[in-house]
Wavefront OBJ file of the C-alpha trace (Angstrom):
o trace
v -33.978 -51.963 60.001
v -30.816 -53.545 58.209
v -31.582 -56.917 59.606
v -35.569 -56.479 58.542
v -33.889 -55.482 55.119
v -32.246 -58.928 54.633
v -28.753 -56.934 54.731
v -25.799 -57.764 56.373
v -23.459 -54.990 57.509
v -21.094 -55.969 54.219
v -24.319 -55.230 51.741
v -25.526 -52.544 53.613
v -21.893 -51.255 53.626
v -22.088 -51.639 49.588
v -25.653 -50.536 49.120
v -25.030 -46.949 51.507
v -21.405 -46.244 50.405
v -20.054 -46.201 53.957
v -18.152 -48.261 55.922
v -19.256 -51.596 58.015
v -17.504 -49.769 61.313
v -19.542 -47.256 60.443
v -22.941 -48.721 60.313
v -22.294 -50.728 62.975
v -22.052 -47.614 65.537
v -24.675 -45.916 64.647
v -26.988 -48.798 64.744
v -25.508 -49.214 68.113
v -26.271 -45.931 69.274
v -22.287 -44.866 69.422
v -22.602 -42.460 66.726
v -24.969 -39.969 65.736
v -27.271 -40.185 62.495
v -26.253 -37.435 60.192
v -28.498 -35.727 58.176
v -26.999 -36.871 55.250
v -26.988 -40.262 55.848
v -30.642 -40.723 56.071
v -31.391 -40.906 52.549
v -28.368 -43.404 52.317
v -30.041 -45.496 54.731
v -33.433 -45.578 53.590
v -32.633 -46.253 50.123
v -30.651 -49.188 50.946
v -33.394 -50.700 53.314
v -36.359 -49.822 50.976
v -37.878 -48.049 53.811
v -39.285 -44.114 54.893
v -36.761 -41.522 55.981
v -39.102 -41.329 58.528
v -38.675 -45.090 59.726
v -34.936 -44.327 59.863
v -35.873 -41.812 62.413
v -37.842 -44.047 64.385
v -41.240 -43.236 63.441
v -43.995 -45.351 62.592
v -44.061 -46.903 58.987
v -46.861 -45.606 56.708
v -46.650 -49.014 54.852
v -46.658 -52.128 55.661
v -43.869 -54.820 55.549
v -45.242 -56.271 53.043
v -45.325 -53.548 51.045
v -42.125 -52.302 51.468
v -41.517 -55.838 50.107
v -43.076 -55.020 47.227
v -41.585 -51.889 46.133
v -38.912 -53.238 46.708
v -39.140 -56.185 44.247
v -40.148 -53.407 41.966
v -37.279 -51.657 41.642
v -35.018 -54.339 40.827
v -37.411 -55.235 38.301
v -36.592 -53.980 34.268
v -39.065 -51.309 33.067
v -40.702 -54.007 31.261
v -41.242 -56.152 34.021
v -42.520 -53.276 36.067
v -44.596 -52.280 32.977
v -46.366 -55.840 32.880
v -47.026 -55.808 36.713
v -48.633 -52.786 37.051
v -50.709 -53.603 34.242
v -51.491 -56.430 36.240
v -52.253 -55.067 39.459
v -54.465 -52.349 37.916
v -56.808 -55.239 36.246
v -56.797 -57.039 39.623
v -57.938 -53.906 41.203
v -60.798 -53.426 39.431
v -64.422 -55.174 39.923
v -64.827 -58.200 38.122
v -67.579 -57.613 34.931
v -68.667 -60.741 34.978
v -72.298 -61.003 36.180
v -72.554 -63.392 39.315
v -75.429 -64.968 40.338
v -75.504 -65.676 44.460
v -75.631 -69.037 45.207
v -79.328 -68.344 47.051
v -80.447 -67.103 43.619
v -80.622 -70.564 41.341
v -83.586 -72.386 41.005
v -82.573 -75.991 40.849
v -84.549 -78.214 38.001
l 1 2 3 4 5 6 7 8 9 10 11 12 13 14 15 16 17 18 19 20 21 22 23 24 25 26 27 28 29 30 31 32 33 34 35 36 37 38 39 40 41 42 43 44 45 46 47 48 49 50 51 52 53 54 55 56 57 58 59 60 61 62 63 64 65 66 67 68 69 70 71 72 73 74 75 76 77 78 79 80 81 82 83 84 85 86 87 88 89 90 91 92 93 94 95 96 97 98 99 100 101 102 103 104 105
């Protein structure tokens, strides 16, 4: 999950708190997950408690991609890009005619 992140064990060291040693064993399997932990993790690697658990993701990469260029964007920014993405999700008002429809002269 670090790696899919973009993190190395030194930013995901910074990001979580703990130390690289650390990290390193439980992503090995030589330590145990604690409870606590999880929301360190998940935070860090823009991703689901639940994916640091090991279950499926209920988004996409790509998504998770773009939360997480959300929040390192200003309000502002994040203002102006949902504003965006709510016009692009709506149905274009502009009347089209199909192709099959014109009458040539």
């Amino acid at each position: 999950m670090r790696l899919a992140a973009g993190l190395n064990l030194e930013q995901a060291a910074a990001a979580t708190g703990m130390e690289r040693e650390n990290i390193r064993k439980r992503e090995t399997g030589e330590a145990q997950l604690r409870a606590h932990e999880i929301e360190k993790f998940a935070q860090a690697y823009a991703c689901s408690e639940a994916e640091i658990l090991g279950h499926s993701p209920d988004v996409t990469r790509q998504e998770q991609a773009i939360l997480q260029m959300f929040r390192a964007m200003t309000p502002e920014q994040q203002s102006t890009l949902f504003r965006l993405g709510s016009a692009l999700a709506q149905p274009a008002e502009i009347p089209v005619t199909p192709p099959a429809a014109i009458k040539r002269a």
